[in-house]
C-alpha positions in Angstrom: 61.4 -83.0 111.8 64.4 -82.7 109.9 66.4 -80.6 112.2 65.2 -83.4 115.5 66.8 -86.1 112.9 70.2 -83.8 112.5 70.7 -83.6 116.2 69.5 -87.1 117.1 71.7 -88.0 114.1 75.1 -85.1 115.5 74.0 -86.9 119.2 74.6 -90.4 118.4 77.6 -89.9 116.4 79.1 -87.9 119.4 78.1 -90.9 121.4 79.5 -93.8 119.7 82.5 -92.1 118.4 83.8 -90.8 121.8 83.5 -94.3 123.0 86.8 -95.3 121.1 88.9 -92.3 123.3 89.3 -94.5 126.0 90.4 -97.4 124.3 92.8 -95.0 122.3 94.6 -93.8 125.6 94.5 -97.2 127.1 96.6 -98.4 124.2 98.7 -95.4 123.9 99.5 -95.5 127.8 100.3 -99.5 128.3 101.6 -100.1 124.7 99.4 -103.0 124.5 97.2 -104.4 122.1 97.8 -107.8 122.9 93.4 -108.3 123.3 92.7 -106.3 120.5 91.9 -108.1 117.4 93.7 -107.4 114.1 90.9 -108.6 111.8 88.4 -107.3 113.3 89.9 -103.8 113.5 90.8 -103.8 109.8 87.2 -105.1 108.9 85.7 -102.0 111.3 88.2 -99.5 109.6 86.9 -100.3 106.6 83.7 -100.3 107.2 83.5 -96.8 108.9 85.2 -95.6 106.0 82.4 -97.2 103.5 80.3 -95.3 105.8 82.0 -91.8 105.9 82.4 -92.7 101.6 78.4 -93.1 101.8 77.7 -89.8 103.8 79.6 -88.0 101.7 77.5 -89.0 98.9 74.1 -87.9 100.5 75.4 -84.9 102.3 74.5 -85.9 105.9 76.7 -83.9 108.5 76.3 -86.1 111.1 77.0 -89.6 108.9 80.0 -87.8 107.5 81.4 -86.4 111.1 80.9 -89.4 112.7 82.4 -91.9 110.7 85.7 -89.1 109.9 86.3 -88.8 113.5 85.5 -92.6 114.1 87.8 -93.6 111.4 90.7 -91.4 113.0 90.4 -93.0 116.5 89.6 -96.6 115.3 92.8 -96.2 112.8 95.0 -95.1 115.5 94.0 -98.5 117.4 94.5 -100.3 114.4 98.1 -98.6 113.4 99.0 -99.3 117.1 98.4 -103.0 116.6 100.5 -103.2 113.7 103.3 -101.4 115.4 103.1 -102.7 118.5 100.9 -106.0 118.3 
């Protein structure tokens, strides 16, 4: 059961992680973050890195490699607002 939790747990993460590599090229490629909203990037940021924080402390691969790479992708949005917003 524990190994069907891991790769349900790797799967997810995959899945709502890659879903801020669009948005990441979209901003990159127009410049533009014009709709993209500066609290609530900050307030995601930090949460995903409370998260990444917390699956550190209990050891869960998948917690921990979703939130790291999440916290990359949803930074760059966020250091692109501040640059270019």
């Amino acid at each position: 059961m524990t190994d069907l939790a891991e790769a349900i747990g790797l799967m997810a993460g995959a899945l709502t992680t890659l879903s801020f590599v669009p948005q990441v090229h979209q901003t990159w490629r127009t410049k533009s973050t014009r709709d993209i909203s500066l609290p609530m990037f900050l307030a995601f940021c930090t949460g995903v890195l409370l998260w990444l924080i917390y699956g550190i402390m209990i050891r869960s691969l998948p917690v921990m490699l979703a939130n790291g790479v999440t916290l990359i992708l949803s930074g760059a949005i966020l250091v692109m607002k501040l640059r270019w917003g």
